[in-house]
C-alpha positions in Angstrom: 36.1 65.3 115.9 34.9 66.2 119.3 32.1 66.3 121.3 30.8 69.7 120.0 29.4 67.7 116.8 26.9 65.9 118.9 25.2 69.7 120.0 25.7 71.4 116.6 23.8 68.1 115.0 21.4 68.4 118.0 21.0 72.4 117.7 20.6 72.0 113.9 17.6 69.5 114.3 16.2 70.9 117.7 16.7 74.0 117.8 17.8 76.1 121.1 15.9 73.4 123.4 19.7 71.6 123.8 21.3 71.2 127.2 24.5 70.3 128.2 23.9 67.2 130.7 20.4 69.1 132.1 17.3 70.8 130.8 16.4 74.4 131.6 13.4 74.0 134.0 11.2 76.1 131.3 11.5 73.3 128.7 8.4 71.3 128.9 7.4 70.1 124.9 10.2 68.8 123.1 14.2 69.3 124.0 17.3 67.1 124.1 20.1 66.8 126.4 22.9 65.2 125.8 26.1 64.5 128.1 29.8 62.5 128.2 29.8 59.4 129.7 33.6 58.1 129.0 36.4 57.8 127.2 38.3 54.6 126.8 41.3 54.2 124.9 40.7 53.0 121.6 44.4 52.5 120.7 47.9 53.3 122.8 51.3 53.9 121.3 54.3 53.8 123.7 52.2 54.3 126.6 50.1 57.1 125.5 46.8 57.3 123.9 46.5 58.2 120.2 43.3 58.0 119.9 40.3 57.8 121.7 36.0 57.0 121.4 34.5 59.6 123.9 31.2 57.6 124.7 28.1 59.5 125.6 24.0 59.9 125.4 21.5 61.7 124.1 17.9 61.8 125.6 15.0 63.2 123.7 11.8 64.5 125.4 8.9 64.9 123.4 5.2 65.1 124.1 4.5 64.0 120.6 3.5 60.7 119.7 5.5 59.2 116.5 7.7 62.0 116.8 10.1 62.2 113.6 12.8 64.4 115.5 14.1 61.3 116.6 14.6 60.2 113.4 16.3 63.3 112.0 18.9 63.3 115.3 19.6 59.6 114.0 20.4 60.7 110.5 22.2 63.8 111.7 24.7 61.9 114.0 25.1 59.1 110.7 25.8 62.2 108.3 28.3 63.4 111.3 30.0 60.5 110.8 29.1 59.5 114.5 28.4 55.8 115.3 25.0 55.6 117.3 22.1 53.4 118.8 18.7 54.3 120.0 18.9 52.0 123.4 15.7 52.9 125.2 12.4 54.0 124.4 9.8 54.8 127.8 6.9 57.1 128.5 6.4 59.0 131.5 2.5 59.0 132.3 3.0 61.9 135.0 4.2 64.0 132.4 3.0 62.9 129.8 6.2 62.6 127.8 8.4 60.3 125.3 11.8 59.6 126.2 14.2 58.4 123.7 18.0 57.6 124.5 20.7 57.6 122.2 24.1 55.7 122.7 26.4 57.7 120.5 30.5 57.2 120.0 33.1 60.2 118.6 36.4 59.3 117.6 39.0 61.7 118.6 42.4 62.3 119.6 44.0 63.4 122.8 43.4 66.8 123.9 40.6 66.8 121.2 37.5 65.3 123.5 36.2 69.8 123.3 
């Protein structure tokens, strides 16, 4: 697995309103980004890593309140087979936005984080 599932399951549920650690400026409703924030060595053999969880977030914008994209992204990344928690929930009165933000966790192997 790599970090390419966590766009395709955002793509499939969002739509083209996915960015790659930032937003296009023209994105003002509802739109995800999502970005890589590590990858410590879940187990080493012989001095070498075998395999490793690539740790990253998702954020969801949204202008609408109860918004149930966030809970298709959640069930997307659980059918993915990618571990996840929603850690924050805030609102942003100047633009009158929900943000969601999304802890997620891919297993993969060396030279497999893309």
């Amino acid at each position: 697995m790599s970090v390419q599932i966590i766009r395709d399951v955002l793509v499939d549920i969002v739509g083209t309103q996915v960015g790659h650690y930032a937003p296009d400026k023209s994105w003002a409703d509802k739109y995800a980004v999502y970005g890589e924030t590590g990858a410590p060595t879940a187990v080493s053999a012989d001095d070498t890593p075998e395999n490793l969880v690539l740790t990253g977030e998702i954020y969801y914008y949204t202008t609408e309140e109860f918004d149930k994209t966030v809970d298709r992204i959640c069930m997307g990344l659980t059918e993915a087979g990618v571990s996840w928690s929603v850690t924050q929930i805030g609102y942003d009165a100047e633009l009158r936005q929900i943000n969601y933000q999304i802890h997620w966790e891919v297993a993969c192997g060396p030279g497999e984080i893309y």
